[in-house]
N, CA and C atoms as a LAMMPS dump frame, in Angstrom:
ITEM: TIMESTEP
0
ITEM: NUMBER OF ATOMS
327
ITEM: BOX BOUNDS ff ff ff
-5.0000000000000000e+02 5.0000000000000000e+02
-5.0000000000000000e+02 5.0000000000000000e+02
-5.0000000000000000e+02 5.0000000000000000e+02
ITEM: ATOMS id mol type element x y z
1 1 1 N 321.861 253.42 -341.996
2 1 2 C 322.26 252.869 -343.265
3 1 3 C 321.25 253.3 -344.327
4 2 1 N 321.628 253.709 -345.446
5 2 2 C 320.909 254.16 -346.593
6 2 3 C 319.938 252.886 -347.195
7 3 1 N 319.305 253.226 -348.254
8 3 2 C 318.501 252.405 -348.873
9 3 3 C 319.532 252.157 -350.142
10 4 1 N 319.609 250.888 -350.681
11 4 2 C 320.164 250.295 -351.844
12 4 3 C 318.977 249.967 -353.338
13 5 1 N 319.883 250.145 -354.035
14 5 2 C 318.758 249.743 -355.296
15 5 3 C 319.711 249.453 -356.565
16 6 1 N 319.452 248.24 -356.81
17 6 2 C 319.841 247.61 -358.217
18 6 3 C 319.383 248.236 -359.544
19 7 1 N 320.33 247.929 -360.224
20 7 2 C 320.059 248.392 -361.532
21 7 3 C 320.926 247.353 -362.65
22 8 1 N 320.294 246.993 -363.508
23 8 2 C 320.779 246.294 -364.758
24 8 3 C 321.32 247.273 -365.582
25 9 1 N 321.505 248.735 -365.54
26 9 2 C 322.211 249.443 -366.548
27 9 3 C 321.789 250.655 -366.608
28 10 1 N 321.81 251.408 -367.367
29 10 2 C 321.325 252.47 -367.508
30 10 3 C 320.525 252.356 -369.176
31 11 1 N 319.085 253.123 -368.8
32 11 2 C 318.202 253.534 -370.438
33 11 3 C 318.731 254.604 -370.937
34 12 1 N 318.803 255.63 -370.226
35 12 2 C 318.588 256.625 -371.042
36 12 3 C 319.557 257.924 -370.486
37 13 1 N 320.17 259.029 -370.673
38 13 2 C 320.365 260.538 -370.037
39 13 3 C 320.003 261.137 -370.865
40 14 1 N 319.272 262.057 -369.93
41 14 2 C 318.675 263.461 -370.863
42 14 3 C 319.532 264.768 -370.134
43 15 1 N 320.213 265.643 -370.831
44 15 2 C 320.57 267.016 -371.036
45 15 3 C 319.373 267.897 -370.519
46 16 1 N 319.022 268.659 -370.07
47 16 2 C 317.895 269.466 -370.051
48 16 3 C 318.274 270.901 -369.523
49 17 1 N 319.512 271.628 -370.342
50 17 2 C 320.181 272.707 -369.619
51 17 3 C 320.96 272.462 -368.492
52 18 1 N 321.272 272.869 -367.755
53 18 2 C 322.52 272.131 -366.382
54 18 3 C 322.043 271.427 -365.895
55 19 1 N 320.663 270.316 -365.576
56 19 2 C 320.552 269.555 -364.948
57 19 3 C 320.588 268.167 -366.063
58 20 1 N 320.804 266.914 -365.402
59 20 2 C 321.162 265.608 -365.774
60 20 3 C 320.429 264.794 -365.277
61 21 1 N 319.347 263.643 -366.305
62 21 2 C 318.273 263.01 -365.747
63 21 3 C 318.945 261.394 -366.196
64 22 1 N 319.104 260.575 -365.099
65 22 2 C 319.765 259.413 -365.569
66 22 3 C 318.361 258.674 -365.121
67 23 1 N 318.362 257.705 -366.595
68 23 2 C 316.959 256.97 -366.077
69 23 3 C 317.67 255.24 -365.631
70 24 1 N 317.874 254.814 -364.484
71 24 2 C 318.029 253.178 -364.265
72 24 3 C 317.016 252.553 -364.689
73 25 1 N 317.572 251.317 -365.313
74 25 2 C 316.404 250.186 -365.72
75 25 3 C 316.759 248.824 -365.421
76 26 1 N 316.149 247.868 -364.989
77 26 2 C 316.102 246.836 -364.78
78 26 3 C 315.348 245.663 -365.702
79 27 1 N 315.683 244.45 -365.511
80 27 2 C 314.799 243.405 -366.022
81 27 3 C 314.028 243.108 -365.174
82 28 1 N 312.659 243.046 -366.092
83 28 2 C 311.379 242.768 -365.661
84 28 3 C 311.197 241.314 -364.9
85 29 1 N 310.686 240.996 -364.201
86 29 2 C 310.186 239.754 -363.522
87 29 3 C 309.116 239.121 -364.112
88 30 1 N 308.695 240.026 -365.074
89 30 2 C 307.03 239.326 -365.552
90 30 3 C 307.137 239.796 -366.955
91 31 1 N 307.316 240.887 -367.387
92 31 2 C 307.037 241.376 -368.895
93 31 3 C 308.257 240.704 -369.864
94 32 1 N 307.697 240.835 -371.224
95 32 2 C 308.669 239.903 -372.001
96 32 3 C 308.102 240.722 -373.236
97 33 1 N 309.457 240.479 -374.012
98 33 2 C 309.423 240.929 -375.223
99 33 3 C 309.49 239.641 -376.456
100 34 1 N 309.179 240.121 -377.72
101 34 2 C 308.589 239.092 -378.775
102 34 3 C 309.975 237.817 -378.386
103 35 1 N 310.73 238.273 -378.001
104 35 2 C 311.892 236.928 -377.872
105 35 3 C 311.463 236.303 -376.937
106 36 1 N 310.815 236.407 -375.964
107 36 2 C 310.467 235.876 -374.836
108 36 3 C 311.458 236.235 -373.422
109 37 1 N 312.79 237.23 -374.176
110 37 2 C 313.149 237.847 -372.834
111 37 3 C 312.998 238.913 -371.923
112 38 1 N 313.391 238.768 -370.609
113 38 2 C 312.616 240.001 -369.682
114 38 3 C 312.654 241.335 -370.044
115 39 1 N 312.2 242.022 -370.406
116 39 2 C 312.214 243.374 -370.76
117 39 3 C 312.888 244.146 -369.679
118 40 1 N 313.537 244.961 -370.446
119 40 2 C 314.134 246.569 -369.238
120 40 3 C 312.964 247.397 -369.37
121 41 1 N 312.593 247.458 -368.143
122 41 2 C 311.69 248.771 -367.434
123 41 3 C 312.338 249.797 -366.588
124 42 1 N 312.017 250.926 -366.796
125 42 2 C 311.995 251.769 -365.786
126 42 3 C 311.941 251.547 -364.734
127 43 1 N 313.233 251.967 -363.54
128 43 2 C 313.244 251.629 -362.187
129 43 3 C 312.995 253.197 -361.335
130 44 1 N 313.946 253.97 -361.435
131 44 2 C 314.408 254.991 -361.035
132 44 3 C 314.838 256.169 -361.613
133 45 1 N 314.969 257.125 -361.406
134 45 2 C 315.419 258.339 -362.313
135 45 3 C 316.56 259.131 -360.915
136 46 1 N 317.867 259.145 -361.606
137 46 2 C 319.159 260.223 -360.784
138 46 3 C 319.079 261.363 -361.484
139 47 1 N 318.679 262.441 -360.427
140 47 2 C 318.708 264.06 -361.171
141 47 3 C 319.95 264.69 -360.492
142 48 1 N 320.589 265.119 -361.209
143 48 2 C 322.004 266.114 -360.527
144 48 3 C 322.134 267.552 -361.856
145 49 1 N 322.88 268.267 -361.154
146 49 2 C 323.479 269.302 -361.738
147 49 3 C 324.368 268.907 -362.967
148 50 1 N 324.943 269.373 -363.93
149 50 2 C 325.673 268.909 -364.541
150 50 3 C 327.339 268.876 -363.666
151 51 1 N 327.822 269.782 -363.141
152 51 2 C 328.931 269.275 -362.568
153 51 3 C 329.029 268.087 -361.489
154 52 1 N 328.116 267.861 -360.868
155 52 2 C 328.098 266.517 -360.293
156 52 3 C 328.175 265.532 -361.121
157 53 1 N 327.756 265.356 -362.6
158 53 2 C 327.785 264.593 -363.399
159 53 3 C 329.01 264.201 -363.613
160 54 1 N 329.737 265.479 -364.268
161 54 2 C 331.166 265.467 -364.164
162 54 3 C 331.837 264.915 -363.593
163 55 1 N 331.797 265.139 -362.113
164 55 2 C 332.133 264.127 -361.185
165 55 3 C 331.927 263.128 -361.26
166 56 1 N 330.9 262.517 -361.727
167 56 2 C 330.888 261.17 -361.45
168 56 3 C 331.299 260.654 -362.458
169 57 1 N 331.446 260.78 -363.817
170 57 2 C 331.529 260.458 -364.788
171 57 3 C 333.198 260.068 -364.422
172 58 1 N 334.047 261.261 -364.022
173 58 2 C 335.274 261.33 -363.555
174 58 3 C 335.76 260.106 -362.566
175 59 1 N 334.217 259.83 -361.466
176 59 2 C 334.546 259.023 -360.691
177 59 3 C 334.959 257.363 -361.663
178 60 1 N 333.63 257.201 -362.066
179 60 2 C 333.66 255.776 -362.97
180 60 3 C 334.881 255.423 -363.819
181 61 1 N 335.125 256.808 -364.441
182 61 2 C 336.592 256.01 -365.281
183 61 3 C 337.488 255.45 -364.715
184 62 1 N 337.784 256.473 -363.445
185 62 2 C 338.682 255.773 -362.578
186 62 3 C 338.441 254.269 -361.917
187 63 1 N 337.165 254.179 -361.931
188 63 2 C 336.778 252.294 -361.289
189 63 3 C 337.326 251.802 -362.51
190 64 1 N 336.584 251.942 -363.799
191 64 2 C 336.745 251.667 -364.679
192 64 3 C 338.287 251.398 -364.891
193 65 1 N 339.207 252.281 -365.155
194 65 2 C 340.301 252.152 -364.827
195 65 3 C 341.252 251.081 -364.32
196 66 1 N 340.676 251.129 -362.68
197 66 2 C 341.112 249.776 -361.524
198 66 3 C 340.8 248.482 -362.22
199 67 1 N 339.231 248.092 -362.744
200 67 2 C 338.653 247.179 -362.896
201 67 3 C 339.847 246.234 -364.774
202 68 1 N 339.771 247.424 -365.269
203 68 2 C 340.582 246.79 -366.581
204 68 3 C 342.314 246.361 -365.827
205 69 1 N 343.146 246.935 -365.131
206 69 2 C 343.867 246.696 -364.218
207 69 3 C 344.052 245.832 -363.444
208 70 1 N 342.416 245.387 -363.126
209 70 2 C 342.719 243.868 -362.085
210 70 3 C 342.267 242.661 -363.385
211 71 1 N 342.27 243.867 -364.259
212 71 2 C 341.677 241.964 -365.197
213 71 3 C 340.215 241.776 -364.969
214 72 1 N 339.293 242.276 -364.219
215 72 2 C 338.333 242.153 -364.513
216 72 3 C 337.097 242.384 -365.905
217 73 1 N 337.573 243.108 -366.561
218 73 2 C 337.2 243.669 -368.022
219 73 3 C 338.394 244.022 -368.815
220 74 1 N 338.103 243.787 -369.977
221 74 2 C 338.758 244.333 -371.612
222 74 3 C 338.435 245.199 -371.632
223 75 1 N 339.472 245.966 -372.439
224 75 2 C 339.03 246.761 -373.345
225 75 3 C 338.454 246.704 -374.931
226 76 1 N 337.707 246.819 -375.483
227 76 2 C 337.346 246.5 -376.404
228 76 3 C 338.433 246.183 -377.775
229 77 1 N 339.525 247.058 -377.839
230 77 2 C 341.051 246.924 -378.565
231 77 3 C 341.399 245.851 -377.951
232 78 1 N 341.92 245.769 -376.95
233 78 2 C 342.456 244.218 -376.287
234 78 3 C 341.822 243.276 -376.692
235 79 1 N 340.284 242.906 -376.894
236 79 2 C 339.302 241.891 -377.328
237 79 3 C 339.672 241.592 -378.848
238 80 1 N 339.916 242.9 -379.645
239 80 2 C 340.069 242.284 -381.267
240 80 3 C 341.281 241.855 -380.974
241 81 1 N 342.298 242.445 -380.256
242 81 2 C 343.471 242.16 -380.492
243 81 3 C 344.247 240.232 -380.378
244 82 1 N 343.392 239.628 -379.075
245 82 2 C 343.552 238.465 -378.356
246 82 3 C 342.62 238.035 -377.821
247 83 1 N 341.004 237.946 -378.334
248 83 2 C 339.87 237.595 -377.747
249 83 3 C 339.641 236.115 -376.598
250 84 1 N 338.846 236.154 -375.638
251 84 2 C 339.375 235.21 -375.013
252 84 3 C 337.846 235.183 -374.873
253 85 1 N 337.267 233.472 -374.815
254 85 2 C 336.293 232.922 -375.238
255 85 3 C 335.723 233.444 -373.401
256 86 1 N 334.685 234.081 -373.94
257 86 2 C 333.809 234.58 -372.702
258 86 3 C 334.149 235.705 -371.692
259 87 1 N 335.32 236.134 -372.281
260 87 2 C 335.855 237.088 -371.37
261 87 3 C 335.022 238.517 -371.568
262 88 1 N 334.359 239.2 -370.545
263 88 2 C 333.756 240.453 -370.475
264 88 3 C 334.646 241.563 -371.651
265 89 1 N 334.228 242.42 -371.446
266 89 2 C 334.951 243.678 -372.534
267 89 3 C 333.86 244.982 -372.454
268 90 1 N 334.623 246.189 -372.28
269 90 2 C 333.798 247.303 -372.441
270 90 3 C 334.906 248.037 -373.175
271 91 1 N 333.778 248.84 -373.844
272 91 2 C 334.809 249.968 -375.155
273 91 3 C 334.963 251.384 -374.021
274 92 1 N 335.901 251.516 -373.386
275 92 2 C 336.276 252.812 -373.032
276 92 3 C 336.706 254.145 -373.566
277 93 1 N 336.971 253.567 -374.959
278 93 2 C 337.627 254.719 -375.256
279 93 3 C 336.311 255.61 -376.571
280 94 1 N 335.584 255.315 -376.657
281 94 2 C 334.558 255.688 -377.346
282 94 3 C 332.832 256.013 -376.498
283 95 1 N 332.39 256.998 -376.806
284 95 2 C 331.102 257.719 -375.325
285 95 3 C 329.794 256.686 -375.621
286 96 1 N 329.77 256.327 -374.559
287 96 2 C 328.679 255.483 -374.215
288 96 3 C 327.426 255.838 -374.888
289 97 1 N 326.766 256.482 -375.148
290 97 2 C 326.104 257.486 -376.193
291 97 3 C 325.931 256.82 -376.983
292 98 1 N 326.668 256.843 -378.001
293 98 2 C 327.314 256.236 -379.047
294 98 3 C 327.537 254.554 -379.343
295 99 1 N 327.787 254.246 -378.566
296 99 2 C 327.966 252.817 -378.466
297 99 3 C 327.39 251.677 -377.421
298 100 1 N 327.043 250.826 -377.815
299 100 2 C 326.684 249.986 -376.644
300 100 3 C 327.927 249.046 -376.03
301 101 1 N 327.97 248.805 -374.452
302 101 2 C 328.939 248.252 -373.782
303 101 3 C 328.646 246.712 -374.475
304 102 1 N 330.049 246.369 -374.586
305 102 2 C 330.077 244.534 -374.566
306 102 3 C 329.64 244.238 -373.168
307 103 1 N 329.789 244.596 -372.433
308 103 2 C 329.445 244.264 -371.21
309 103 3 C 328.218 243.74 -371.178
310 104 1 N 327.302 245.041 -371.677
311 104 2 C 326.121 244.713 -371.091
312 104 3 C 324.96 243.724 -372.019
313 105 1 N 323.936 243.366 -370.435
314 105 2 C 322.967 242.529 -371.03
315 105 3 C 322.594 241.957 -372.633
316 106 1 N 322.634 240.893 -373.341
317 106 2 C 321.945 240.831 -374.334
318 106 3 C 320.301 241.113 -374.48
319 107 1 N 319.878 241.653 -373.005
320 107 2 C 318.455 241.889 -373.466
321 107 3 C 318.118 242.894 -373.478
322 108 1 N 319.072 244.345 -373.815
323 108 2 C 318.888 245.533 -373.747
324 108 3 C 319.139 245.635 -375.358
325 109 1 N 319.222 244.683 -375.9
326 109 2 C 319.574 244.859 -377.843
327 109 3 C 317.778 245.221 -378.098
Protein backbone atom coordinates (compact mmCIF):
# COMPACT_ATOMS: atom_id res chain seq x y z
CA UNK A 1 0.00 0.00 0.00
CA UNK A 2 1.29 3.47 -0.94
CA UNK A 3 1.86 6.35 1.39
CA UNK A 4 -1.15 8.97 1.66
CA UNK A 5 -0.89 12.69 2.24
CA UNK A 6 -3.45 15.39 2.86
CA UNK A 7 -3.71 18.51 1.49
CA UNK A 8 -6.00 21.60 2.23
CA UNK A 9 -5.65 22.80 -1.46
CA UNK A 10 -3.36 23.75 -3.64
CA UNK A 11 -0.71 27.27 -3.35
CA UNK A 12 0.65 27.57 -6.21
CA UNK A 13 1.61 25.94 -10.19
CA UNK A 14 4.51 26.96 -11.82
CA UNK A 15 4.98 26.46 -15.79
CA UNK A 16 8.69 25.98 -16.16
CA UNK A 17 8.76 24.83 -19.98
CA UNK A 18 7.07 21.17 -20.18
CA UNK A 19 7.42 20.40 -16.74
CA UNK A 20 4.54 21.30 -13.99
CA UNK A 21 5.39 22.12 -10.29
CA UNK A 22 2.17 21.81 -8.12
CA UNK A 23 2.95 23.12 -4.69
CA UNK A 24 0.22 21.34 -1.83
CA UNK A 25 -0.41 23.32 1.24
CA UNK A 26 -1.93 22.69 4.32
CA UNK A 27 -3.03 24.41 7.61
CA UNK A 28 -0.58 24.91 10.05
CA UNK A 29 -1.00 23.30 13.57
CA UNK A 30 0.97 26.05 15.26
CA UNK A 31 1.60 29.16 12.96
CA UNK A 32 -1.05 31.88 12.70
CA UNK A 33 -1.59 34.76 10.86
CA UNK A 34 -2.53 38.51 12.16
CA UNK A 35 -6.28 36.99 12.31
CA UNK A 36 -5.25 34.45 14.50
CA UNK A 37 -5.97 31.75 11.80
CA UNK A 38 -3.80 28.69 10.91
CA UNK A 39 -1.73 29.62 8.16
CA UNK A 40 -1.21 27.50 4.78
CA UNK A 41 2.30 26.19 4.64
CA UNK A 42 4.03 24.33 2.32
CA UNK A 43 3.52 20.56 2.42
CA UNK A 44 4.69 18.96 -0.75
CA UNK A 45 5.58 19.75 -4.28
CA UNK A 46 3.88 17.27 -7.57
CA UNK A 47 6.37 17.51 -10.54
CA UNK A 48 4.99 15.98 -13.89
CA UNK A 49 5.43 16.61 -17.53
CA UNK A 50 2.99 18.84 -18.92
CA UNK A 51 0.89 16.13 -20.62
CA UNK A 52 0.35 14.29 -17.49
CA UNK A 53 -0.99 17.50 -16.32
CA UNK A 54 -3.34 17.38 -19.01
CA UNK A 55 -4.41 14.35 -17.89
CA UNK A 56 -5.13 15.08 -14.84
CA UNK A 57 -6.59 18.21 -15.22
CA UNK A 58 -8.91 16.08 -17.74
CA UNK A 59 -9.18 13.61 -14.93
CA UNK A 60 -10.68 16.23 -12.21
CA UNK A 61 -13.28 17.77 -14.42
CA UNK A 62 -14.67 14.66 -14.86
CA UNK A 63 -14.91 14.08 -10.74
CA UNK A 64 -15.79 17.41 -10.83
CA UNK A 65 -18.40 16.69 -13.19
CA UNK A 66 -19.88 13.44 -11.07
CA UNK A 67 -19.60 15.51 -7.86
CA UNK A 68 -21.97 18.65 -9.27
CA UNK A 69 -24.29 15.59 -10.54
CA UNK A 70 -24.63 13.96 -7.21
CA UNK A 71 -25.38 17.35 -5.66
CA UNK A 72 -22.47 17.46 -3.87
CA UNK A 73 -21.25 21.04 -5.14
CA UNK A 74 -22.70 24.11 -7.20
CA UNK A 75 -21.82 25.58 -9.65
CA UNK A 76 -21.10 28.96 -9.09
CA UNK A 77 -24.19 30.15 -11.85
CA UNK A 78 -26.50 27.78 -9.97
CA UNK A 79 -25.45 29.68 -6.55
CA UNK A 80 -26.48 33.29 -8.01
CA UNK A 81 -29.16 31.74 -9.61
CA UNK A 82 -30.99 29.88 -6.24
CA UNK A 83 -28.43 30.21 -3.41
CA UNK A 84 -28.95 27.82 -0.69
CA UNK A 85 -27.81 28.91 2.82
CA UNK A 86 -24.45 26.94 3.28
CA UNK A 87 -24.46 25.01 0.36
CA UNK A 88 -20.70 24.43 -1.09
CA UNK A 89 -20.16 25.95 -4.76
CA UNK A 90 -17.15 25.90 -7.09
CA UNK A 91 -16.88 28.13 -10.32
CA UNK A 92 -16.10 25.55 -13.06
CA UNK A 93 -16.45 27.27 -15.76
CA UNK A 94 -13.76 29.97 -15.27
CA UNK A 95 -9.50 28.70 -14.69
CA UNK A 96 -8.64 28.33 -11.34
CA UNK A 97 -5.74 30.74 -11.94
CA UNK A 98 -7.89 33.30 -12.10
CA UNK A 99 -10.27 32.79 -9.55
CA UNK A 100 -10.56 31.50 -6.20
CA UNK A 101 -12.91 28.30 -5.47
CA UNK A 102 -16.07 29.02 -3.19
CA UNK A 103 -15.18 25.93 -2.01
CA UNK A 104 -12.22 26.57 -0.55
CA UNK A 105 -10.92 27.39 2.97
CA UNK A 106 -11.59 30.94 4.30
CA UNK A 107 -8.04 30.86 5.49
CA UNK A 108 -6.35 30.81 2.22
CA UNK A 109 -7.95 34.66 1.64
Amino acid sequence: MGSELYTDGIGEITVTGSIIRIDLMSLSATERDEKNSPKAVFRQRIIMPVDAFANAVDLMQKALAGLVEAGAVRRISEVHASPAVGAPAVRADAPQAATKSANASPNFN
